[in-house]
Every structure is written in C-alpha cells, then in structure tokens.
C-alpha positions as CSV (number, residue, x, y, z in Angstrom):
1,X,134.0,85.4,246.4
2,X,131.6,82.6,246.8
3,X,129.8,82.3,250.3
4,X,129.7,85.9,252.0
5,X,131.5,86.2,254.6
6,X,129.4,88.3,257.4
7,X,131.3,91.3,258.8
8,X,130.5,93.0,262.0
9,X,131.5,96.8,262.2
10,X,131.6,98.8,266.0
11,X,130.9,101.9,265.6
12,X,128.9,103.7,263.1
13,X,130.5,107.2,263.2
14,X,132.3,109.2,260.5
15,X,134.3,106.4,259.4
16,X,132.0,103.7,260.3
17,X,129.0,104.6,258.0
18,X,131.0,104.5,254.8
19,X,132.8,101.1,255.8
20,X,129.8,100.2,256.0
21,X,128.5,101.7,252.8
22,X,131.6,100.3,250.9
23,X,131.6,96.6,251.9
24,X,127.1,96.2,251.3
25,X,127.7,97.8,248.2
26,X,130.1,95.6,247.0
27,X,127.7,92.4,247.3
28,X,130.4,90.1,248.7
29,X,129.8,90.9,252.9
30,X,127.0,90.5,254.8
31,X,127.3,93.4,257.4
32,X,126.2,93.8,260.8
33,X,126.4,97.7,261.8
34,X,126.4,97.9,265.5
35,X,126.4,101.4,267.5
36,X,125.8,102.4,271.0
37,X,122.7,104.7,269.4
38,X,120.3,102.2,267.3
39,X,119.4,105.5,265.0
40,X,123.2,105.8,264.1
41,X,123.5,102.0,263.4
42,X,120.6,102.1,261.3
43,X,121.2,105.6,259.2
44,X,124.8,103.6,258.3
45,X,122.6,100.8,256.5
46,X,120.3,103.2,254.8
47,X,121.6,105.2,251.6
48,X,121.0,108.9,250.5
49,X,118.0,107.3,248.8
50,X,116.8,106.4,252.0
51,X,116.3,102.7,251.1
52,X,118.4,100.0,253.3
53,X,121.3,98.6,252.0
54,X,122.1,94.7,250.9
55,X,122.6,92.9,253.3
56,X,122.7,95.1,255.9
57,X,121.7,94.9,260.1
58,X,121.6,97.1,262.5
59,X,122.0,96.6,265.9
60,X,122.6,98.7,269.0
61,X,125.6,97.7,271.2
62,X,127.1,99.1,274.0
63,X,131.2,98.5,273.7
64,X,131.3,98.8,278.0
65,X,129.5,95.5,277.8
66,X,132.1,92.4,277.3
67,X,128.4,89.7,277.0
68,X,126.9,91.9,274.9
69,X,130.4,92.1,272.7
70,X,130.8,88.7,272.8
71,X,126.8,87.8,271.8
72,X,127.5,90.4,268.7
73,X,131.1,88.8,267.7
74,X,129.0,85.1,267.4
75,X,129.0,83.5,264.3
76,X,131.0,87.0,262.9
77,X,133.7,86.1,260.1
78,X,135.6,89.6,261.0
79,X,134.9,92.4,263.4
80,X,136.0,96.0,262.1
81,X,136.7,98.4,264.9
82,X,135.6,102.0,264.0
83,X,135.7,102.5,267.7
84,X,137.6,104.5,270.2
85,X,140.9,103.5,271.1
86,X,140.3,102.6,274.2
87,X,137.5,99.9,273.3
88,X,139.9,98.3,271.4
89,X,141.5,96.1,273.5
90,X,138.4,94.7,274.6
91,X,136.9,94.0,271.2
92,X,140.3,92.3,270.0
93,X,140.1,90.2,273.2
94,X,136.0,88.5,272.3
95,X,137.1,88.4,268.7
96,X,139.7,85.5,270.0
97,X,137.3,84.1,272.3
98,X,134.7,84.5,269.1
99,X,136.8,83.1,266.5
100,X,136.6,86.3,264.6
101,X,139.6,88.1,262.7
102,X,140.2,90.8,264.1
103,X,140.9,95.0,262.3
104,X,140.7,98.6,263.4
105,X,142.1,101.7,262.9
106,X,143.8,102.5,266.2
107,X,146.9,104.9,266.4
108,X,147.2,104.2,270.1
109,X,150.7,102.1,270.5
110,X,149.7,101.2,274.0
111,X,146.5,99.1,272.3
112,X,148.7,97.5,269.5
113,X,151.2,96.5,271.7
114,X,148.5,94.4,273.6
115,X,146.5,93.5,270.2
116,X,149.9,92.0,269.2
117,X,149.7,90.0,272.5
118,X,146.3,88.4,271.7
119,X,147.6,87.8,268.1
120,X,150.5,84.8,269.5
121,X,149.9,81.7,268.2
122,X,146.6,82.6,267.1
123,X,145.3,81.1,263.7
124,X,143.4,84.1,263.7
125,X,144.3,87.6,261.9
126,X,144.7,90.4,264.2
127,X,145.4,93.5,261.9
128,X,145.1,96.9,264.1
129,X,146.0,100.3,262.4
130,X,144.5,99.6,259.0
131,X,143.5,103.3,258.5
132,X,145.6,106.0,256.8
133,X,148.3,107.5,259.1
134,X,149.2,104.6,260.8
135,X,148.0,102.2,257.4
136,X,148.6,103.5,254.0
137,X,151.5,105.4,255.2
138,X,153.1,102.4,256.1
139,X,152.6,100.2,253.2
140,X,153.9,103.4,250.9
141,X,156.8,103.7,252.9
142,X,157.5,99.9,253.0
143,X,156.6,99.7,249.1
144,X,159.3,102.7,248.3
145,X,161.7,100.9,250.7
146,X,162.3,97.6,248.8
147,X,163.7,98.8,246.0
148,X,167.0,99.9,247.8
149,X,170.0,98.1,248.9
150,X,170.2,99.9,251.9
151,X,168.3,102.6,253.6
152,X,170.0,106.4,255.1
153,X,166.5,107.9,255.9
154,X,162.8,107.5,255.4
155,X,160.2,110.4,256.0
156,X,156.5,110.5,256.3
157,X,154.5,113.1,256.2
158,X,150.5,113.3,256.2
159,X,147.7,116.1,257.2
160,X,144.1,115.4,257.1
161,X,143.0,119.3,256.6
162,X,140.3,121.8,255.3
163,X,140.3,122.8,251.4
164,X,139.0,126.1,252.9
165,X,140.8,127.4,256.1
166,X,139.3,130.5,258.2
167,X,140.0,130.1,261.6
168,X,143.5,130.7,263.6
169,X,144.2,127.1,263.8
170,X,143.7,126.9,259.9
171,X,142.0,123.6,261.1
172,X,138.9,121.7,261.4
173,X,137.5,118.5,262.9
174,X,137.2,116.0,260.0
175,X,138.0,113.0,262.5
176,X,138.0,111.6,266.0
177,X,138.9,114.4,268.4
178,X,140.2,112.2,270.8
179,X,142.6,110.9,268.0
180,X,143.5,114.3,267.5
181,X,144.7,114.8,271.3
182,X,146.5,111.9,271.2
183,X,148.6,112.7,268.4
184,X,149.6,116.1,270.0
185,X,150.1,114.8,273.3
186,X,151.6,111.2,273.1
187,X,155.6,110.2,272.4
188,X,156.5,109.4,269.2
189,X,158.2,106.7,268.3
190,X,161.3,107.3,265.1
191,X,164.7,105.7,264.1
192,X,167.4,107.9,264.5
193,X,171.1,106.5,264.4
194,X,169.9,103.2,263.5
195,X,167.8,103.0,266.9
196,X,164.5,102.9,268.0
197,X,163.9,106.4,270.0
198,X,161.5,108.0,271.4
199,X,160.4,111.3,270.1
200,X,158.5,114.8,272.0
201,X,155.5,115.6,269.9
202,X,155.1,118.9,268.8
203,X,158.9,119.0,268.2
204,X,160.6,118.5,264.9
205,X,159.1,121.5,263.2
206,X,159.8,121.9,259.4
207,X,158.0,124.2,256.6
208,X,158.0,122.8,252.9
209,X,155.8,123.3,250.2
210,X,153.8,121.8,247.4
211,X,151.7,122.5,244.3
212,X,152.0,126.2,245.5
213,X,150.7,125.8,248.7
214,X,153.1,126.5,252.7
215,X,152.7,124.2,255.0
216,X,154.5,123.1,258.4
217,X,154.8,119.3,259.8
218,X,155.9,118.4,263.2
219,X,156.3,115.4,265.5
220,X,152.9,113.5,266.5
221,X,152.3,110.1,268.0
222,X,151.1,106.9,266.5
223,X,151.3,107.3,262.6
224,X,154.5,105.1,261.9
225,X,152.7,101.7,263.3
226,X,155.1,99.5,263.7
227,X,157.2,100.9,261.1
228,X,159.6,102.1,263.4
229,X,160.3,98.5,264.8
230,X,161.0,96.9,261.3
231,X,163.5,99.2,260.7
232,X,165.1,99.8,263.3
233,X,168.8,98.8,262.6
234,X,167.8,98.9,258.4
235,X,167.2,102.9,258.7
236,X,169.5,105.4,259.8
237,X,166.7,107.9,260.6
238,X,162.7,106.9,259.9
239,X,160.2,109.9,261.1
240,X,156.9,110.4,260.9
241,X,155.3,114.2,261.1
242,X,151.5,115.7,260.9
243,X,151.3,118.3,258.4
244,X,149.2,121.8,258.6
245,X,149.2,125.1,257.7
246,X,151.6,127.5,258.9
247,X,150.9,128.6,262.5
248,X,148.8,125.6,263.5
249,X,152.1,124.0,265.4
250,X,152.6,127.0,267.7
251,X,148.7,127.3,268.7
252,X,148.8,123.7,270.0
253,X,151.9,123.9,271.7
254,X,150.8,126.9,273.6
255,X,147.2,124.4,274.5
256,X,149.2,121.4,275.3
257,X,152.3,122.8,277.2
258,X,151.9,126.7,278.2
259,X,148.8,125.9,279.4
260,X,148.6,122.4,280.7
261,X,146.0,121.0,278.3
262,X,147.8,117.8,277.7
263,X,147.0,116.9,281.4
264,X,143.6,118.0,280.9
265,X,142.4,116.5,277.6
266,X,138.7,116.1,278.4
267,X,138.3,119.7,278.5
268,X,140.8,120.3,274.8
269,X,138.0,117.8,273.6
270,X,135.2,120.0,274.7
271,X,137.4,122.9,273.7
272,X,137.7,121.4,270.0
273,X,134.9,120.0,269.5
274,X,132.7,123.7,270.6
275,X,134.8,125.7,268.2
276,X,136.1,123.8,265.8
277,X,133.5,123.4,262.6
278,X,133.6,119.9,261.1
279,X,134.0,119.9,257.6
280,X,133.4,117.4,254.6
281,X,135.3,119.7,252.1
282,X,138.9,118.2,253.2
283,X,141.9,117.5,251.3
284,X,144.5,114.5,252.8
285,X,148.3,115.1,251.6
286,X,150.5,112.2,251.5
287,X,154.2,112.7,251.3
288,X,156.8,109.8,251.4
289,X,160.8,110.2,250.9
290,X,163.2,107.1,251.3
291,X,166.8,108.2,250.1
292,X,169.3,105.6,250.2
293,X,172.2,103.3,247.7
294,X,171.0,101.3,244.4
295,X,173.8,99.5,242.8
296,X,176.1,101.7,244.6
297,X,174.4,105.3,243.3
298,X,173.0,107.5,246.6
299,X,169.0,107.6,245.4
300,X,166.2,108.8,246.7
301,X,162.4,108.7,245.7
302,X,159.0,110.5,246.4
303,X,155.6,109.0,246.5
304,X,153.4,112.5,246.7
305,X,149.7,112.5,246.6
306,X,146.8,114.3,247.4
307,X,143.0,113.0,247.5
308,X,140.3,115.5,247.6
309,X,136.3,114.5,248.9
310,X,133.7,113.4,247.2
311,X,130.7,111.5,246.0
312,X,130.2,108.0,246.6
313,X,127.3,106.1,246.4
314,X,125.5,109.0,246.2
315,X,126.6,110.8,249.5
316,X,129.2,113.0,249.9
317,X,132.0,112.1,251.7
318,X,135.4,113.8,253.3
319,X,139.0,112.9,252.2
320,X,139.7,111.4,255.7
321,X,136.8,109.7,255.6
322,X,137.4,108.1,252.1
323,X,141.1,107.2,252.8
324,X,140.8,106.0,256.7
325,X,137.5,103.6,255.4
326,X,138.9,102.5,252.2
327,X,142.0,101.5,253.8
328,X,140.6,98.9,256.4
329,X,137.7,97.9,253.9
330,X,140.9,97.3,251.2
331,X,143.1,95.3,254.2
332,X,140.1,93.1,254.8
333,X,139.6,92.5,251.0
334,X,143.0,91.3,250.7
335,X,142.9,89.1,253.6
336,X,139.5,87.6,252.8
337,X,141.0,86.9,249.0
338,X,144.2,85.3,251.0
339,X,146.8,88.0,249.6
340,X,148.2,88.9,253.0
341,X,149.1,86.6,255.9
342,X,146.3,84.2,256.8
343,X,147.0,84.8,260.7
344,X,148.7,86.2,263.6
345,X,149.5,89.7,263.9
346,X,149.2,91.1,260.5
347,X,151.5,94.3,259.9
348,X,150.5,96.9,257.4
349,X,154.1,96.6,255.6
350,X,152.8,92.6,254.8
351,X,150.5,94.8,252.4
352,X,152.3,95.0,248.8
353,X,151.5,98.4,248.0
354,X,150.3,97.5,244.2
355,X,148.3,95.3,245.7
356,X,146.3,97.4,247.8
357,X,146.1,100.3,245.0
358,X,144.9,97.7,242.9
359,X,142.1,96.5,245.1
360,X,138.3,97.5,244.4
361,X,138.9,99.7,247.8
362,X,142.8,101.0,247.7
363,X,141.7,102.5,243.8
364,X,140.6,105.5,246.1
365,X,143.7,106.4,247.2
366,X,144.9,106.5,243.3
C-alpha cells in the first residue's frame, strides 16, 4: 500500500477496540485511538499479550469539544466514527474542515441525511453506515439485486443475538444500547407499491425458521441506509426487519408503547443496561430474499448466513463485534485501494459485494 495512511478512530468501545486491533495489525495504517477515558484509548492499542500495538496512539478526546475534534482530525487521512450517533454530525463536519474522509457506523437517518449534506461537492469521501445492519445488509441486498431484470420485492432480515438465551427477553446487550432504542422507537423507512413509505417499528411481525431454530422479525428503524431511496420506483416492496427469538417483539412493545418508554429512553437505557448481561458468545443471522423476472421466468434468491464469535488476534471477540468492525475496516480498505468512489457521499450499495467478501476484512463475514 506504500506510504501509510494514518487513521484516526473516536471511540474505543466494543466496536472501536477491534477496528483498531484489525487495521494496526494489518501493517498498512498508522492509527490514532482517541476516547473520552485515556485508559480505554490505551487498552484498544495494547493486545491480550499486553504489549502495544504497531503503530498505534492513544489519545484522550472529548467529542463535546469541536477544537479539540478538530486538533485530533489534523494531518488525519480518515476519521472512523465508533461514536454515538449523535456525535456524528459533528465529527463529519471537522473532517471537511480537516481534509479528512470521513466513515461511521451510524443507523440514525436524521445524521445521514445531514452527513450527505456535508458530502456535496466535496472531493472528500463521506461514507456513514459502514457497519452491518445498515452496511453489509445493504451491499448483499444490492449484490443479489443486479442480477434481475426487474424487481417485485426485496427483504432483509438480521438479529445480533445470544448463542445462549435465559432471560424473558431471550436477549442480551452485545452492542450500543442507545442503538438499540432507536431501532425500537424510530420510523422505518420501506418501499411498498413502488414508494418510499414510512413504516411503525415494532409492526410487521413474522415468525420463520432456520437450521432448526424459531425465530420472529419485526419492523425497526435505520437498517436499510439508503436502500430504500435507490429503489424506490425499482422495487415494488423493500423491508427491512430485526430478528429475535419468539416473544422478544411483544416484551418491547409493551416497554415502548403500553408503558411510555419510547418517550422516556434514558431510563429504557438504564433499564437495559442494569438487567440485561452483555455477552461475547453471540451469533449474527443474515437473511436476504430478492424475488423478481430473469429472462422473463419469476425468480427469486437467498443469501442466508450466520457468523458465530471468536478468536482474533488472540482475544475473543462477539459476532456483532466482528461483523460491525470488519465492515467499516473492509469499506475503508476498499476506498484506500480506490475500488469504491474516490469522493462525495459514498453509499454502501457502491460496494460490489465480491469485492468486499474478498477483502482482507469482508473474509469475516464468509
């Protein structure tokens, strides 16, 4: 790859640590892992060994300060944003000012919308959503999609969940609560006639099963991207659904609606987060369906897949965790070896899906 290019990644969380794991250990980036808590920012540079990683820094940043963003983004080649949502915004805004491309994992429309703004005319990259559900999903879906002349319906279905379920909610935290919430308490966006819509979350509910094993999916916010735009008008129906275990669906719904949770999210966080267990023993299920004509013959096919955790680099690490880092780390790979658009607002269906499963990163989701 010749010179390195020097990556800075916000936030050095779940996600974070093993984004920065992957890209040091590849040899090719110089990373810069910045936290709010210097002790976090420096256990992501340090491996199970205990000894630091190449070319690793660690610094502590507070994301509420726009000077200290913009000191940090200086001299950056890309910022990664493992970051809240709501930081995004101002991240993707220095990066411009920086001269930094620009990637996170957001599934927050609200902050695409606005990172698409920054993006205009920008010979920057701006490439939000690079994680799994929006992400992956999207370049599956996309990938399926091209092989049809035309397109009835296109369904996506993904759940993030424990190998080992004991409690009610057959659940456990393996991600960003606050991503959770939003999923369950945001609109979703869907084709349906043709036609953008707007869909209520928990709604939708279906039960299907695989390898064996029940599960349910239902509406939640945010995983299409911008999926639903692109084909609006090519689709006749586009969905995108959460799957869990049976039961999970109607616990929610009682949290978010019967009782008013939705309107009071900080306490479902502290709700969540004081009796749900996190978990490293995860599984991520990945279920695509397009159906539409080839050559005049009605067609349909699947792209099912599930990934389990495990070790890497010596740690062990969750399913979500693999999938949501090895997405973003893959999209930057890509873009660094110029095999997705050079600038703008990058979209995660610009991402040839045998490209990404064929990068160093995207092999994890083989």
């Amino acid at each position: 790859m010749g010179t390195k290019a020097k990556i800075l990644v916000l936030g050095c969380g779940k996600i974070g640590k093993l984004v920065v794991s992957l890209l040091a250990r590849s040899g090719d980036y110089s990373v810069t892992a910045a936290d709010l808590h210097l002790e976090t920012a420096q256990a992501a540079i340090h491996g199970s060994d205990g000894k630091p990683l190449p070319h690793t820094t660690a610094i502590a940043l507070d994301l509420s300060d726009a000077s200290a963003i913009d000191k940090a983004m200086k001299g950056q080649t890309y910022v990664l944003s493992c970051a809240p949502y709501h930081c995004n915004v101002r991240i993707a805004s220095a990066a411009k000012n920086a001269g930094t491309h620009y990637l996170d994992l957001t599934e927050d429309v609200a902050t695409t919308k606005a990172v698409r703004d920054l993006a205009k005319e920008s010979k920057l990259a701006f490439i939000p959503q690079c994680g799994l559900a929006p992400g992956f999903i999207t370049i599956v879906a996309n990938g399926l999609a091209q092989s049809f002349d035309s397109i009835d319906h296109i369904k996506m279905r993904v759940g993030a969940l424990p190998q080992y379920p004991h409690n009610a909610l057959k659940y456990n935290l393996t991600w960003s609560t606050e991503g959770l919430i939003n999923e369950y308490g945001n609109p979703c966006e869907a084709v349906v006639n043709g036609k953008l819509t707007i869909l209520q979350p928990l709604e939708g509910l279906e039960q299907f099963s695989l390898d064996g094993v029940e599960y349910e999916a239902f509406n939640t916010s945010g995983g299409l991207g911008t999926l639903a735009e692109t084909f609006a008008g090519r689709a006749k129906s586009l969905d995108y659904k959460s799957v869990r275990y049976p039961g999970h669906r109607e616990i929610i719904a009682l949290l978010m609606n019967e009782l008013k949770m939705n309107d009071d999210r900080a306490t479902l966080r502290k709700i969540f987060e004081r009796a749900l267990p996190t978990t490293k023993q995860d599984v991520v299920l990945i279920v695509v369906t397009v159906q539409g004509m080839r050559q005049g013959v009605l067609s349909q096919e699947s792209y099912a897949h599930k990934i389990y955790h495990q070790d890497i680099g010596g740690e062990h690490w969750g399913a979500i965790q693999i999938t949501t880092a090895a997405g973003i780390c893959a999209v930057l790979d890509l873009h660094h070896d110029k095999k997705i658009p050079a600038s703008g607002f990058v979209r995660q269906e610009d991402v040839p899906l045998e490209v990404f499963l064929n990068n160093r990163f995207g092999k994890y989701y083989r």
